[in-house]
C-alpha positions as CSV (number, residue, x, y, z in Angstrom):
1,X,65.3,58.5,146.0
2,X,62.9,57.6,143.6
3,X,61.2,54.8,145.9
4,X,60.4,57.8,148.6
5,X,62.6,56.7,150.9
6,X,64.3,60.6,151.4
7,X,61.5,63.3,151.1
8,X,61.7,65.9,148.8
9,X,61.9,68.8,151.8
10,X,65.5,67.2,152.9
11,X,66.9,67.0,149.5
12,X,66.0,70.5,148.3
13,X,67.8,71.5,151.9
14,X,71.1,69.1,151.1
15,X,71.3,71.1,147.4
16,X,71.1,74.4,149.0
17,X,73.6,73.6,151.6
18,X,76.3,72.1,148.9
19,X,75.2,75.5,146.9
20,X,75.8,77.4,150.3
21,X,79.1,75.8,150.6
22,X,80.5,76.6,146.8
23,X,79.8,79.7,147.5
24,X,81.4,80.3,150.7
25,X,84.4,77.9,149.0
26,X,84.7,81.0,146.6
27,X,84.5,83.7,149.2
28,X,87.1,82.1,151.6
29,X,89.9,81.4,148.4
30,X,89.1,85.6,148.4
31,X,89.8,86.1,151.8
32,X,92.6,83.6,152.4
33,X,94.4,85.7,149.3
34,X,94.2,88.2,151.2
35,X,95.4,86.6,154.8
36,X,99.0,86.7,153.6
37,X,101.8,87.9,155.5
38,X,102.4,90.8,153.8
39,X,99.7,91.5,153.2
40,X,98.7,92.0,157.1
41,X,101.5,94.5,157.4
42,X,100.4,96.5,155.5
43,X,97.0,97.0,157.7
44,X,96.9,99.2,160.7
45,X,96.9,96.9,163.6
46,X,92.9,97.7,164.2
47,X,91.9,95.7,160.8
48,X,94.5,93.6,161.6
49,X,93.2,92.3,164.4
50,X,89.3,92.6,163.2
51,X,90.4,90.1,159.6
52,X,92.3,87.4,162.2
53,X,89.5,87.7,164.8
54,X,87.2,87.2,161.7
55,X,89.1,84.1,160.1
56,X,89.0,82.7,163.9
57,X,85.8,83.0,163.8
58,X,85.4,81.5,160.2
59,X,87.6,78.2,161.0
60,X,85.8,77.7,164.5
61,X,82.1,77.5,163.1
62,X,83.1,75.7,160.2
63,X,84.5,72.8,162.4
64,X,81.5,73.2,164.2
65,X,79.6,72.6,161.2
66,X,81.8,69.5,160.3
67,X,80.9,68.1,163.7
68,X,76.9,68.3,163.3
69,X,77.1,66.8,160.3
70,X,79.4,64.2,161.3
71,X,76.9,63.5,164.3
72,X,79.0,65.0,166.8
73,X,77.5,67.4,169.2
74,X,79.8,70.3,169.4
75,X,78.4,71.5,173.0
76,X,80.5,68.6,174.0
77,X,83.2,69.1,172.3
78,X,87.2,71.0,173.3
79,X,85.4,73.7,170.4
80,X,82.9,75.3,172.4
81,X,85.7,76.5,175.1
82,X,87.2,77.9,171.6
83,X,83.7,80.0,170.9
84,X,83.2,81.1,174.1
85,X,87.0,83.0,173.9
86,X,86.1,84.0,170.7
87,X,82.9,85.5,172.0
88,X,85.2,87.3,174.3
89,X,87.1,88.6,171.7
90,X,85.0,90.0,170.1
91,X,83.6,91.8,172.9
92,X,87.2,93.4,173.6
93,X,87.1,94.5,169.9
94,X,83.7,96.4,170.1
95,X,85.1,98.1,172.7
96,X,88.6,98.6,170.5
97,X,86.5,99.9,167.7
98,X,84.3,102.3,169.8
99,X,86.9,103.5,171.2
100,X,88.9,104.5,167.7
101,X,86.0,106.1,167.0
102,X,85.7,108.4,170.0
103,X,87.7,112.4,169.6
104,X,91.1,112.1,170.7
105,X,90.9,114.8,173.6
106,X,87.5,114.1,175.8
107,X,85.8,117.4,176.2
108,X,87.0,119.0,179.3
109,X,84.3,119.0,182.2
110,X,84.3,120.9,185.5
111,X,84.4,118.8,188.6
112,X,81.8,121.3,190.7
113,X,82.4,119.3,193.7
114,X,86.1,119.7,193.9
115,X,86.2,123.6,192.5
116,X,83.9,124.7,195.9
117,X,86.6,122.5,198.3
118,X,89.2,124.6,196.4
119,X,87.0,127.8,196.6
120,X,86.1,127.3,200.4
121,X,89.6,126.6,201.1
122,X,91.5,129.7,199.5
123,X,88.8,131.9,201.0
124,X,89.2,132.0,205.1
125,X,86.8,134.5,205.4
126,X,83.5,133.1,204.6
127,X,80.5,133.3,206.5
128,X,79.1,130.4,208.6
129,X,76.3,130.6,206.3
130,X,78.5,130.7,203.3
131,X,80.6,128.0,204.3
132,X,78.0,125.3,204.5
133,X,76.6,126.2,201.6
134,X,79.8,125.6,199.6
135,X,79.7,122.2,201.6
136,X,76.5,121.7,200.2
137,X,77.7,121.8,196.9
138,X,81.0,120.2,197.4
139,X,78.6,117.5,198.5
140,X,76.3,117.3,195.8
141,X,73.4,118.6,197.4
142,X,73.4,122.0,196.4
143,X,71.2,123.5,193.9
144,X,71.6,121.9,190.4
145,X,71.4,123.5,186.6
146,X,70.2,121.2,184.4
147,X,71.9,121.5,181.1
148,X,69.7,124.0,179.5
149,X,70.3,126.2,182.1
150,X,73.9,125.6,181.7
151,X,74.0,126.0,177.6
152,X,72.4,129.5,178.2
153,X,69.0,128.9,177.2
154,X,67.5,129.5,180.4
155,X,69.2,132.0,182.7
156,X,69.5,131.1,186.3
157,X,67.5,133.5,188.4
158,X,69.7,134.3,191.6
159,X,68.4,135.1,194.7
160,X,69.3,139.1,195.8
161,X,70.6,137.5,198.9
162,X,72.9,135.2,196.9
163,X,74.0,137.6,194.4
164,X,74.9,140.1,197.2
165,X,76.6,137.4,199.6
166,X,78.8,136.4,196.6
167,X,79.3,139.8,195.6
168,X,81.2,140.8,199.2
169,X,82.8,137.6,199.8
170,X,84.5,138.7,196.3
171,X,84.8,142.0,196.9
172,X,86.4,140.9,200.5
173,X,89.1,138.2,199.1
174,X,90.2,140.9,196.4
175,X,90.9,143.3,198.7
176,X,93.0,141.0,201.2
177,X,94.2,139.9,198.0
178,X,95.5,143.5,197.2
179,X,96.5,144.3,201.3
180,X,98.5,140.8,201.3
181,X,100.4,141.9,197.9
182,X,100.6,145.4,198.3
183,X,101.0,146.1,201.9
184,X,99.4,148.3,204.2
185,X,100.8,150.2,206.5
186,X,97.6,150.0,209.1
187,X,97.3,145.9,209.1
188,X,99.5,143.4,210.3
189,X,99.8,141.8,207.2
190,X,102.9,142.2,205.2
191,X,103.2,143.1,201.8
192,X,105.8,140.8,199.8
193,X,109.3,141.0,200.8
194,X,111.2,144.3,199.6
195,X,115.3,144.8,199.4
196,X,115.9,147.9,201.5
197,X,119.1,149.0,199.8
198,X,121.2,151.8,201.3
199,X,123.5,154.2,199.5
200,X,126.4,152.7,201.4
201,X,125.9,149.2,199.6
């Protein structure tokens, strides 16, 4: 060293990796005390699998390390197959860890498309006119609220024609509603089934 033949730049870097590597030394007799058995048990199984997916990941790149310095490229070696799963890993575990921090229920959302099949269907009665326009929607073509519309901070403005087409189909299903449960002497349709029971029985 004192002839020149290592410059200065390359032993300041070798004294801060060997100070690097102390350090780390330190911080993985920390974390191995802590990689114990029971220890692990004791975790719920998300940590759990975040500390091993982290010591896998510890032991990899330090081999990898040990093989550059060695003079072994590592892209060539079985431990790049091992990073790559790794990578994987820890993929899966974002995912995991989203996931455990979502609500528990979702927040219920209506399905618009399959409410106007069910709506179309359970009213016989509609209008040509009214009928295609509940396809419309069913298909996704109808007209759209945008959420603001939906939260209440802009009213819809409905057409007089609209609101008075939607009025009388209404007004028309609650009354064969009421005929088909009630009966009616004048219609055809029958009221639900009534016992007829005579004095004699």
């Amino acid at each position: 060293m004192e002839s020149g033949a290592v410059p200065k730049s390359a032993t300041d870097s070798v004294n801060r990796t060997l100070a690097n590597v102390e350090e780390l030394q330190n911080h993985m007799q920390e974390f191995l005390a802590l990689f114990k058995p029971e220890v692990l048990a004791q975790m719920p199984p998300l940590e759990r699998a975040q500390s091993q997916l982290m010591f896998a990941k510890i032991t990899s790149t330090l081999f990898t390390l040990k093989l550059r310095c060695t003079g072994v490229n590592p892209d060539g070696h079985r431990v790049k197959s091992e990073l790559e799963r790794l990578s994987l890993y820890q993929d899966k575990m974002e995912r995991l860890v989203d996931l455990s921090k979502a609500p528990l229920r979702p927040s219920t959302t209506l399905n618009s498309q399959a409410a106007t099949r069910v709506i179309e269907h359970s009213l016989p009665d509609l209008t040509p006119e009214q009928r295609r326009h509940l396809r419309d929607i069913s298909r996704g073509e109808g007209q759209k609220m945008d959420y603001e519309e939906r939260s209440g901070q802009k009213k819809r403005k409905y057409r007089t024609s609209e609101k008075q087409s939607v009025q009388m189909a209404a007004k028309e299903f609650l009354e064969k509603a009421a005929r088909e449960l009630l009966g009616n002497s004048s219609d055809d349709i029958k009221g639900p089934v009534q016992i007829d029971v005579s004095d004699d029985e």
